[in-house]
C-alpha positions in Angstrom: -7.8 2.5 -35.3 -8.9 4.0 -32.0 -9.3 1.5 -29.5 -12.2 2.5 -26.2 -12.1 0.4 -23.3 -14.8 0.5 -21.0 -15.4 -1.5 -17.5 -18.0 -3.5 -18.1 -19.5 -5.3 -21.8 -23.0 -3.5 -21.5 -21.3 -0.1 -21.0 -18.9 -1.0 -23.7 -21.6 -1.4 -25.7 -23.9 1.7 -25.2 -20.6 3.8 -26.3 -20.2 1.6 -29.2 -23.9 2.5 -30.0 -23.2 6.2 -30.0 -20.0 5.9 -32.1 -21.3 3.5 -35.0 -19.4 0.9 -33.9 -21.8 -1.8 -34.5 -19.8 -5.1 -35.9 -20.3 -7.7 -33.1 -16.3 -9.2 -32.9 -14.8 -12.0 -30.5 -14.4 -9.4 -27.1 -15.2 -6.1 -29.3 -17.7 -3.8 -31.2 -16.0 -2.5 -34.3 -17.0 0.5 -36.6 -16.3 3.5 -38.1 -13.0 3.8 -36.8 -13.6 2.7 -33.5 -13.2 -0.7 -31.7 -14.7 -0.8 -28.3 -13.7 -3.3 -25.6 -14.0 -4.1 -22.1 -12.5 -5.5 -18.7 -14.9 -7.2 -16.1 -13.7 -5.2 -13.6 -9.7 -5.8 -12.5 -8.3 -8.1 -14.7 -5.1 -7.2 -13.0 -4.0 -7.0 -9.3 -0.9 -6.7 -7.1 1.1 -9.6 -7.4 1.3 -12.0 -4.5 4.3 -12.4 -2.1 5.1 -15.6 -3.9 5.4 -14.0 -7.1 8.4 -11.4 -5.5 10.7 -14.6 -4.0 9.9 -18.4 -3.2 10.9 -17.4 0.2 7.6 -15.3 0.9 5.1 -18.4 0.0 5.4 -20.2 3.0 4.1 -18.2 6.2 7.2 -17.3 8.5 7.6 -14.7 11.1 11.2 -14.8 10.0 10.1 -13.6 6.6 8.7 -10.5 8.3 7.7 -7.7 6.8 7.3 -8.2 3.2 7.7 -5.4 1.5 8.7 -5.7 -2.3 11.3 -3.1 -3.5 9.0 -2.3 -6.5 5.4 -3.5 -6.9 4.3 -5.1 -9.8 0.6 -6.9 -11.5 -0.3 -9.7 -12.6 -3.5 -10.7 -14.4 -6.3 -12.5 -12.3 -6.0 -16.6 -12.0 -8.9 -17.0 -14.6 -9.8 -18.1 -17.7 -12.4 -16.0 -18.8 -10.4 -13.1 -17.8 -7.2 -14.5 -19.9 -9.0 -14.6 -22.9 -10.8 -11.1 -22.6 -7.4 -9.8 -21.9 -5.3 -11.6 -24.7 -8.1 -9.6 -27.1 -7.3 -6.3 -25.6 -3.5 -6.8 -25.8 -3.7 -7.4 -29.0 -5.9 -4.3 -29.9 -3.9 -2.1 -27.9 -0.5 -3.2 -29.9 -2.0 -2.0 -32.5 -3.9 0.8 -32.1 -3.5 4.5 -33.1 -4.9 5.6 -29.8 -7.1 4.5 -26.8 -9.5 6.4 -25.1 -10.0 5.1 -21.6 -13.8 4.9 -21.0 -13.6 3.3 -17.3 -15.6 4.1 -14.6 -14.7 7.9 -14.2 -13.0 7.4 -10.5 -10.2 6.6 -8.5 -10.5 2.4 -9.0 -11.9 2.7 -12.7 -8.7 4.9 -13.4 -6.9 2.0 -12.0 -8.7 -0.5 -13.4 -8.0 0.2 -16.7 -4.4 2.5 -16.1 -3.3 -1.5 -15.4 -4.6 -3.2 -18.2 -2.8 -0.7 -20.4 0.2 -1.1 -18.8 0.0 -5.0 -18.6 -0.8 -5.3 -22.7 2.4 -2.4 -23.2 0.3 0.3 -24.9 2.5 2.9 -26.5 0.0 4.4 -28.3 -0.8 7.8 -26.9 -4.7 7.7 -24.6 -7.4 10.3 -23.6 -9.7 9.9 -21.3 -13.2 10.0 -21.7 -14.9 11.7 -17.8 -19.1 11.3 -17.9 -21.6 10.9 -15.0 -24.3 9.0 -16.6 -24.3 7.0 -19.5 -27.1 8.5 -21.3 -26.5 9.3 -25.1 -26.8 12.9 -24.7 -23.7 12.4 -22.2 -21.9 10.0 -23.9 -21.9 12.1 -26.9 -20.6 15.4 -24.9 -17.9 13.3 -22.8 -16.2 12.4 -26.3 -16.4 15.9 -27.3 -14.4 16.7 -24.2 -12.2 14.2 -24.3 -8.5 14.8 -22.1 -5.1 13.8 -21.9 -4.9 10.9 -19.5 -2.2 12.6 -18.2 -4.1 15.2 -16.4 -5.6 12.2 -14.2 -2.4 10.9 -13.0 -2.7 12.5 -9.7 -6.0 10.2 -9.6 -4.4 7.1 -10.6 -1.6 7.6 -8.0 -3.8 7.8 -5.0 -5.6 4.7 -6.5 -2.5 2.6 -6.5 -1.0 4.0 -3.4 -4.3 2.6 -1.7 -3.8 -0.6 -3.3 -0.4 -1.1 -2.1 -1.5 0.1 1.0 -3.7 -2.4 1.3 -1.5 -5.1 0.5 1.6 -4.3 2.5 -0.8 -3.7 6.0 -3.0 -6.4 4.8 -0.4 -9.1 4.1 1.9 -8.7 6.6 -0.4 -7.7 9.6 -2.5 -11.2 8.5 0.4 -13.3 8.6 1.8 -11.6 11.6 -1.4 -12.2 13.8 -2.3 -15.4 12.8 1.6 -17.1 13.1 1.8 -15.0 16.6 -1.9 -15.4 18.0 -3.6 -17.8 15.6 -3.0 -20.9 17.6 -2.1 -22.9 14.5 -6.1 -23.1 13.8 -7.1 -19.7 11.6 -6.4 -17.3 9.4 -6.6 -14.1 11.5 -7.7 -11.4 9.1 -6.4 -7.9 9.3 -7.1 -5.1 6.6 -6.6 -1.7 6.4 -10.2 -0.3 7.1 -11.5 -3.5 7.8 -10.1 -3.6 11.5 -10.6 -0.4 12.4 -14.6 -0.7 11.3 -14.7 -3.9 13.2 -13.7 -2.3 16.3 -16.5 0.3 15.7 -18.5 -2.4 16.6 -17.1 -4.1 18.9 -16.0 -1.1 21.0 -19.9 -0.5 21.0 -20.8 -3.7 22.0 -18.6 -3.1 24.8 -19.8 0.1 25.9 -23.4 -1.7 25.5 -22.4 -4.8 28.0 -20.8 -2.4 30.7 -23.9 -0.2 30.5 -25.1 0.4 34.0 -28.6 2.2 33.8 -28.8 5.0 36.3 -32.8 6.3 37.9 -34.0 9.4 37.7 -37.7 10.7 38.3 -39.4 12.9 35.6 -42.2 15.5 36.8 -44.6 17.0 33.8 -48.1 18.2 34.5 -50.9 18.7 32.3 -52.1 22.3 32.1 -55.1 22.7 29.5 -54.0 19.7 27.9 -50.6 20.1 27.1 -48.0 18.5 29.0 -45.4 20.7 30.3 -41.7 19.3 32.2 -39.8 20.4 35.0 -37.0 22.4 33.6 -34.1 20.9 35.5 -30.4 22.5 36.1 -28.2 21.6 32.9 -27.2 18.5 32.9 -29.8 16.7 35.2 -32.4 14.4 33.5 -34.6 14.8 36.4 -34.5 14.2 40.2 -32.2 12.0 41.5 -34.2 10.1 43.9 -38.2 9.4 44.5 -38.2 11.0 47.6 -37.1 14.5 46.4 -39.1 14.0 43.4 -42.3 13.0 45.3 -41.8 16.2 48.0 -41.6 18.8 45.0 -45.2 16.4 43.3 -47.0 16.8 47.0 -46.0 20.6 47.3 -47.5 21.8 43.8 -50.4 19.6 43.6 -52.8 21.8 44.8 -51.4 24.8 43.9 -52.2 26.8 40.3 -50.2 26.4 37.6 -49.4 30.1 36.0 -47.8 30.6 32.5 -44.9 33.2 32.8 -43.9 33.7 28.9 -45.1 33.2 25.2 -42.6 32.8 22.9 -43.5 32.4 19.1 -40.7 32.2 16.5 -40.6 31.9 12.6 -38.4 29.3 11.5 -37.6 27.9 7.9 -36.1 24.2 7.0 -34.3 23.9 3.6 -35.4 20.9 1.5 -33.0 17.8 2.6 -29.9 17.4 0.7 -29.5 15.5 -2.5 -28.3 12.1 -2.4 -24.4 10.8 -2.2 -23.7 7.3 -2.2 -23.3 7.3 1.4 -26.5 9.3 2.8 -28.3 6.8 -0.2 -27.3 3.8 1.5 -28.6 5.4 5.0 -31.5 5.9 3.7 -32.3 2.8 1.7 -31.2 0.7 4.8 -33.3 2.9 7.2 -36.5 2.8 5.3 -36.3 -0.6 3.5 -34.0 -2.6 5.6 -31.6 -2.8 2.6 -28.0 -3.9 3.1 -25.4 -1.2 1.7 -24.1 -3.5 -1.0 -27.4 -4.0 -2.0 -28.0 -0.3 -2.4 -24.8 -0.2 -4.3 -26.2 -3.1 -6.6 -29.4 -1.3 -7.1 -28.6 2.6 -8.1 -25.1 0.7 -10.4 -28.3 -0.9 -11.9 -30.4 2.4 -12.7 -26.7 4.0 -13.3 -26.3 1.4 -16.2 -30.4 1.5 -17.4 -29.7 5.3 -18.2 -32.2 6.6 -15.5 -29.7 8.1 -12.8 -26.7 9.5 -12.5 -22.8 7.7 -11.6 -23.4 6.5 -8.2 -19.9 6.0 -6.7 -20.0 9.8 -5.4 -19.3 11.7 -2.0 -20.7 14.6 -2.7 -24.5 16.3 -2.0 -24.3 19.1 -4.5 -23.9 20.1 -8.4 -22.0 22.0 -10.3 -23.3 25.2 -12.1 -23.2 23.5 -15.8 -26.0 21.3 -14.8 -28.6 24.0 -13.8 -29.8 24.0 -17.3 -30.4 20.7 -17.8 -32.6 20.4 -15.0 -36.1 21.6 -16.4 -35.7 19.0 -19.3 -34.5 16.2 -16.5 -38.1 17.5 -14.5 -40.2 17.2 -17.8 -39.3 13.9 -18.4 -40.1 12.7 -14.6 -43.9 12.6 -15.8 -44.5 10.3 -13.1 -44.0 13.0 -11.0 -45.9 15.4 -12.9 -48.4 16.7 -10.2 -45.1 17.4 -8.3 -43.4 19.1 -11.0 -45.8 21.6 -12.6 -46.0 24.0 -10.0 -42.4 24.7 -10.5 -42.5 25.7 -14.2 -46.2 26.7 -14.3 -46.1 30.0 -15.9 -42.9 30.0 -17.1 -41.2 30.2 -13.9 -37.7 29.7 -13.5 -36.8 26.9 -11.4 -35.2 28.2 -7.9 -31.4 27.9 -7.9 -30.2 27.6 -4.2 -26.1 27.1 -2.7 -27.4 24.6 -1.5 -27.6 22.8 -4.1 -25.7 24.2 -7.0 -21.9 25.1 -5.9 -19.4 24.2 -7.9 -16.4 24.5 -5.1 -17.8 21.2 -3.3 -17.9 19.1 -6.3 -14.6 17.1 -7.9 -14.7 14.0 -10.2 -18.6 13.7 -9.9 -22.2 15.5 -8.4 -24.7 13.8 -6.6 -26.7 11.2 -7.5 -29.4 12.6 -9.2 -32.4 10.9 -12.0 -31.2 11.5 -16.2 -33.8 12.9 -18.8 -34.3 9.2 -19.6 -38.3 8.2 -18.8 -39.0 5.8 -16.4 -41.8 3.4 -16.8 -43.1 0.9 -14.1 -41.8 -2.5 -16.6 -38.5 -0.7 -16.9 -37.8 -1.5 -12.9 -38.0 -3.9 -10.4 -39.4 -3.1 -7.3 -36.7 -2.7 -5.3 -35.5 -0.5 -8.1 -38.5 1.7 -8.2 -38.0 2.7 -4.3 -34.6 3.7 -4.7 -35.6 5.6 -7.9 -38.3 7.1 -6.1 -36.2 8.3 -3.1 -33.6 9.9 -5.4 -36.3 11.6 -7.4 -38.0 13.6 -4.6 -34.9 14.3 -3.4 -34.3 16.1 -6.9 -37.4 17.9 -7.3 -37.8 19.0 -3.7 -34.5 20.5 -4.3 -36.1 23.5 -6.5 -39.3 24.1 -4.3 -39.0 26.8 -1.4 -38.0 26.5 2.0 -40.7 24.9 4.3 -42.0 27.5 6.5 -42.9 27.1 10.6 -43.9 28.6 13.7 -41.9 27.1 16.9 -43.7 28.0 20.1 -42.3 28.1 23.5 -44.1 28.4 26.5 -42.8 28.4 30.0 -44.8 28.4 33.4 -44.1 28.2 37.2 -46.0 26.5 40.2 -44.6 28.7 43.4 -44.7 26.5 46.6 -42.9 28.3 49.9 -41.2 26.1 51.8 -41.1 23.1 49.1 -37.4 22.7 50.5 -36.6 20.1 47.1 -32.5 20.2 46.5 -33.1 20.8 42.8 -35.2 24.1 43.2 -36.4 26.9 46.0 -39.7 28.0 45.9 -40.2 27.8 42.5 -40.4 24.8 39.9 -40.0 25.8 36.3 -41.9 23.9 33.3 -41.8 23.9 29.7 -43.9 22.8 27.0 -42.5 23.3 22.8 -44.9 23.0 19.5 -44.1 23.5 16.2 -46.8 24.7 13.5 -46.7 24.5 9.8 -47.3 27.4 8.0 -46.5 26.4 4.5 -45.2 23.0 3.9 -43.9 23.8 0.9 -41.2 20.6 -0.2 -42.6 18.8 2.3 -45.6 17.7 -0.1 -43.6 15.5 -1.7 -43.4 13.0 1.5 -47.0 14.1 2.5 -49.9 11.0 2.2 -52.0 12.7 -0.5 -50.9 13.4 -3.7 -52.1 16.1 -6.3 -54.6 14.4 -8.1 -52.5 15.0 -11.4 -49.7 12.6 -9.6 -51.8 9.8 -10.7 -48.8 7.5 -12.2 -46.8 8.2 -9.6 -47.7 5.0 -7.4 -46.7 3.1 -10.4 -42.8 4.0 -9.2 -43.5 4.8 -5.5 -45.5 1.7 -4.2 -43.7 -0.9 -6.5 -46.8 -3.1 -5.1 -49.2 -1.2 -6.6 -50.6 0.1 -3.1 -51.7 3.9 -2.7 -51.1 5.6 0.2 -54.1 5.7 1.4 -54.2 2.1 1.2 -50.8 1.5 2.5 -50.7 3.4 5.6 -47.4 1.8 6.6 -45.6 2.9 3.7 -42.1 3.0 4.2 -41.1 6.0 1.7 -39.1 8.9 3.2 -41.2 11.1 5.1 -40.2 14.2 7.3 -39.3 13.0 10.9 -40.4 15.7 12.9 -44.5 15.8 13.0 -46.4 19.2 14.0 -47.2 19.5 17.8 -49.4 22.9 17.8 -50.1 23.7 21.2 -53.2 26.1 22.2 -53.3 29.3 22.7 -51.7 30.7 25.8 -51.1 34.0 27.2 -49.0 35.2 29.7 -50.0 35.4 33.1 -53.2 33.6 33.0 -53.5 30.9 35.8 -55.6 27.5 36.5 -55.4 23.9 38.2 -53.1 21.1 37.0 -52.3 17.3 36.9 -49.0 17.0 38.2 -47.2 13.4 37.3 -43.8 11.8 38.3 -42.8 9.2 36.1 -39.7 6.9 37.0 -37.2 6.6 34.1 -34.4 5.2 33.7 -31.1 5.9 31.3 -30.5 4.0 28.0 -27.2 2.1 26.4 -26.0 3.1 23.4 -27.4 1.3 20.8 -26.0 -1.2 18.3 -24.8 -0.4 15.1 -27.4 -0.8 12.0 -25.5 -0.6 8.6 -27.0 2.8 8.1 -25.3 4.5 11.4 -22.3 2.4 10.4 -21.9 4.0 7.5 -22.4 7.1 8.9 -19.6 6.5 11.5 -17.1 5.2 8.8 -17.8 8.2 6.8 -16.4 10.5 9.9 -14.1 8.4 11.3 -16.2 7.2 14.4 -17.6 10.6 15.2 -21.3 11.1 15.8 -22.4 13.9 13.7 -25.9 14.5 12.4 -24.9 18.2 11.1 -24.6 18.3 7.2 -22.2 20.5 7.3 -19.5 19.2 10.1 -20.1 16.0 8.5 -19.0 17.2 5.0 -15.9 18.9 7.0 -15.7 15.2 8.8 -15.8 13.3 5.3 -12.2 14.0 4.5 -11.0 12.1 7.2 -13.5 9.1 6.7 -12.2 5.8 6.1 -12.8 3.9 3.4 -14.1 4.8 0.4 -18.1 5.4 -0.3 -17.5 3.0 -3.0 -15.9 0.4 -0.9 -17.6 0.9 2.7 -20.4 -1.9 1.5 -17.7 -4.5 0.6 -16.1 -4.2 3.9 -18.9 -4.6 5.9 -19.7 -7.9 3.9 -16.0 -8.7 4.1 -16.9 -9.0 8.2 -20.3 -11.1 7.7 -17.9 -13.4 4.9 -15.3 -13.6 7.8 -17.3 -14.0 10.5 -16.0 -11.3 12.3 -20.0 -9.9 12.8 -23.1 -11.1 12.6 -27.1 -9.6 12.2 -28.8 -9.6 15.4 -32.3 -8.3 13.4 -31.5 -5.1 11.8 -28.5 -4.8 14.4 -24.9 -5.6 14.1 -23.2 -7.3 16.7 -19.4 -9.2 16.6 -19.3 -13.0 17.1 -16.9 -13.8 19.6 -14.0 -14.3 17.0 -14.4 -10.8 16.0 -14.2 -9.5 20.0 -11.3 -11.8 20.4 -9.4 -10.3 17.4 -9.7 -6.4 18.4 -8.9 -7.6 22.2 -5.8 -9.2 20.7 -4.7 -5.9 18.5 -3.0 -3.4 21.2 -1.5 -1.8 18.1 -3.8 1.5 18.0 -2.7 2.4 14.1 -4.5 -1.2 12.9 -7.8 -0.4 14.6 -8.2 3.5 15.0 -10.9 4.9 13.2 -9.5 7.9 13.4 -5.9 7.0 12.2 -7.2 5.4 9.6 -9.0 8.2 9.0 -5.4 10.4 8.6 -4.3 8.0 5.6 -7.3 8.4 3.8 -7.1 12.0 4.2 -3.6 12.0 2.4 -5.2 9.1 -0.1 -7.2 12.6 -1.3 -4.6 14.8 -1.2 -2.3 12.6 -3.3 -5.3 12.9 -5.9 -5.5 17.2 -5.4 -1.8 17.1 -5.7 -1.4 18.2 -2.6 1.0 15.2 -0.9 3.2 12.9 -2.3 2.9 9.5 -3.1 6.6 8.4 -2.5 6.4 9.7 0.7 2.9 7.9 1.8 4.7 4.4 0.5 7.8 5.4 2.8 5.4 6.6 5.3 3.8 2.8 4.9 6.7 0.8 4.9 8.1 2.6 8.2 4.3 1.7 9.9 4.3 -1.9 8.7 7.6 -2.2 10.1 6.6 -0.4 13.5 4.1 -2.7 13.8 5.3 -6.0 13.2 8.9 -5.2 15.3 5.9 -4.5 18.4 4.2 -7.6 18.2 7.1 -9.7 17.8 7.8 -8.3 20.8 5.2 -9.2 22.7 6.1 -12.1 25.7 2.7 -12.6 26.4 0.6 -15.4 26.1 -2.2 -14.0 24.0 -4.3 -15.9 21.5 -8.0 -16.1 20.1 -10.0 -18.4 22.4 -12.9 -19.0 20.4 -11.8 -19.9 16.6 -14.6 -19.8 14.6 -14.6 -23.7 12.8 
């Protein structure tokens, strides 16, 4: 008998489906041949310190650091999850083979890599590797079915995380709260948890100590077009009123001449297809959604058959799914009105590096919809936006490159004698507009849709509203809206409205979950290039897959809090990071080294012995520096 085990029962059961295994048993699907289980996620986890020697269950700085000569599991404290597993064991012992069917990524190779272990399989086991759980692909992923031994680098990095986690997380807690806890809380400290907290709070420090500086801005309006004083690199604008207000009084009466025309053709690729990360961005951007909401909502339309495997940090797709694409398009009919100029006339849909390049994608491709039809009863609302946003995302992907004219024009008021520190005689001005020539993917965000797009509303405006009627609509839209100035030509001259507007400069602002994300995904660094940020992701910390349970791990902990769509630390959260002087627990960037070597461990590129020795050496660092420590330090506002 060949025994499947997949991660969760209603995945177990659509592979069950496709292999005839259709006898309902206590825990399992049985049929010909095949008897398909499930986990509910971990079963199994690292044991506790108590579980290694009664000396470790009572906290003790004495005890300090714990670090077990060999790890071992245990099975989760639960009842539901003894049973499921005493059915599995006892499958396992007796099965020909297993084919592991978890989640195809690091923790569902872990996942399941421990339950085997745990129940002593013998047996030998393949691994089944799909990205949606379609029939179609469930069918072709046990046609390609692999030795599990060709993902042990995979399962390494996944339990060298885990006892990363554990050894800084256990020892670092118990350190900070028996040295600095006053007796009265738990003082958390995790791996990527700490260092994401002090995102935040190192912002909200930069934000308090703000000290807004002055400057004066001069524009004028010339035909009707605002132009600005070009200023020397660097400068805002002038310094002080008076010198602003001298260089206002010299060119007011004095004509306003334009001194160049400058028209360039420009083109802007259609934006990137999704990853888990830049979907969560978006989804908290445009609908305010938390990122483990997000992850709730696509690891709903993974499981419904309409989208791709969400846990995924990458934008592109490999070359084998080019193919598939036209009959993924023909069976968006929502979308029709979208999709029928692309394979009108038997064109072949555009195939761009872009999107399709097979170097920049591992384990998985981006998130992208299945050939499965959507209907509006087969998704909630909240459902149908992030549906929606993934499927323009997809089929702007094969239209052409949008298509624009930037125009630059530069003019001069000449004033002898206007004596301002910033200029001489002369005070540059510039004005910039931006014309569309062919919008090209852009449609797809535009207010109007072809009149052939008439079920499309049924999946973009969950509440039924057009845009027409919904002016406010929240769905992705191009940021950058056409500014097409008149037509100038060089030389020609004429009276002006000179203005001098007082400004001042601006604090950072808060995080939002969306540009926290963003900064966990490059280690702190801000970075709105695609491709430095895909350079950047390798050092991110954290895992796209885990990023939204850490940020709710510091709401649960009341470490941060939501200031509206803001996030801002409570006092207990500042308190803590003030308290860490230990740069490896809260850098970003550090962090961001380990995670690096987390991914090489799975390319085979480092090894894992020498990132646990690597570990153990750290955790010891740390914990000989705080004990240490002689001063009086403590948190002075415990949360209750």
């Amino acid at each position: 008998m060949i025994v499947c085990i997949a991660e969760k029962p209603s995945v177990a059961r659509d592979i069950a489906r496709v292999l005839g295994a259709t006898d309902e048993r206590q825990g399992y699907m049985e049929g010909n041949g095949y008897q398909v289980t499930w986990t509910f996620g971990h079963l199994c986890e690292l044991k506790a310190p108590a579980d290694y020697t009664p000396m470790w269950r009572s906290w003790s700085l004495a005890q300090l650091p714990m670090v077990p000569p060999r790890f071992g599991i245990r099975l989760k404290d639960d009842k539901g999850v003894e049973r499921q597993f005493a059915i599995i064991e006892k499958l396992m012992q007796a099965a020909d083979s297993i084919i592991n069917c978890g989640d195809a990524g690091q923790e569902g190779e872990l996942i399941q890599r421990w339950v085997m272990q745990k129940a002593g399989a013998r047996c030998p086991v393949q691994r089944l590797w799909i990205s949606s759980l379609t029939e179609e692909a469930i069918r072709e992923g046990f046609q390609q079915l692999k030795d599990q031994r060709e993902y042990q680098s995979l399962y390494e990095a996944g339990l060298c995380r885990a006892i990363g986690d554990w050894m800084l997380g256990m020892n670092a807690t118990r350190l900070y709260t028996l040295k600095y806890g006053s007796n009265r809380q738990v003082l958390s400290i995790g791996r990527v948890q700490t260092p994401t907290l002090a995102l935040i709070v190192n912002r909200q420090h930069e934000i308090d100590n703000f000290k807004p500086e002055t400057y004066w801005v001069l524009t004028t309006i010339y035909r009707d077009t605002t132009f600005t004083a070009v200023m020397e690199e660097g400068d805002r604008g002038f310094r002080s009123q008076e010198e602003g207000q001298r260089a206002l009084d010299a060119i007011r009466e004095l004509p306003f001449t334009v001194t160049s025309v400058e028209k360039k053709a420009g083109k802007e690729a259609p934006p990137r297809l999704f990853d888990l990360t830049s979907l969560q961005v978006e989804c908290n951007k445009k609908f305010g959604y938390s990122a483990e909401q997000t992850l709730g909502l696509i690891q709903s339309l993974y499981e419904k058959k309409v989208a791709t495997y969400p846990r995924v940090d990458t934008t592109f797709l490999p070359d084998d799914v080019y193919p598939k694409c036209p009959q993924i398009l023909a069976a968006m009919t929502p979308y029709a009105g979208f999709i029928q100029p692309l394979m009108a006339d038997g064109k072949k849909l555009k195939k761009s590096s872009k999107v399709f390049d097979n170097s920049k994608v591992t384990d998985h491709h981006a998130i992208i919809p299945t050939n499965v039809p959507v209907t509006s009863a087969s998704l909630n609302n909240m459902e149908k936006r992030v549906y929606d946003l993934i499927a323009r995302r997809f089929i702007g992907a094969f239209y052409p490159e949008c298509k624009f004219e930037q125009t630059t024009v530069l003019g001069e008021v000449r004033s002898e004698g206007l004596h301002a520190a910033t200029f001489d005689d002369v005070i540059p001005f510039k004005a910039t507009g931006k014309r569309i020539i062919d919008p090209a993917w852009r449609v797809l965000w535009e207010r109007k849709r072809p009149v052939a797009d008439a079920a499309a509303p049924a999946i973009a405006n969950p509440e039924g509203a057009t845009d027409a009627a919904n002016p406010d609509s929240q769905e992705e839209r191009p940021q950058d809206e056409e500014r097409t100035l008149p037509s100038f030509r060089k030389g020609e001259s004429g009276p002006h409205q000179p203005n001098l507007a007082e400004k001042q400069t601006t604090p950072p602002k808060p995080y939002t979950e969306a540009t926290l994300l963003r900064a966990m995904e490059t280690a702190g660094k801000l970075v709105d290039d695609d491709e430095l940020r895909d350079a950047l992701k390798e050092n991110g910390i954290g895992r796209p897959s885990t990023r939204a349970a850490i940020i709710e791990t510091l709401f649960k902990r009341d470490y941060i809090r939501r200031v509206r769509k803001s996030l801002a630390p409570t006092p207990t959260g500042v308190a803590l990071i003030g308290l860490i002087h230990e740069e490896l627990l809260k850098s970003a960037e550090l962090t961001g080294i380990w995670e690096r070597k987390l991914r090489q461990i799975e390319r085979h590129e480092y090894d894992a012995r020498q990132f646990i020795e690597e570990l153990r050496q750290m955790v010891s660092d740390i914990v000989l520096a705080v004990m240490q420590d002689n001063s009086n330090r403590h948190v002075a506002n415990p949360t209750p």
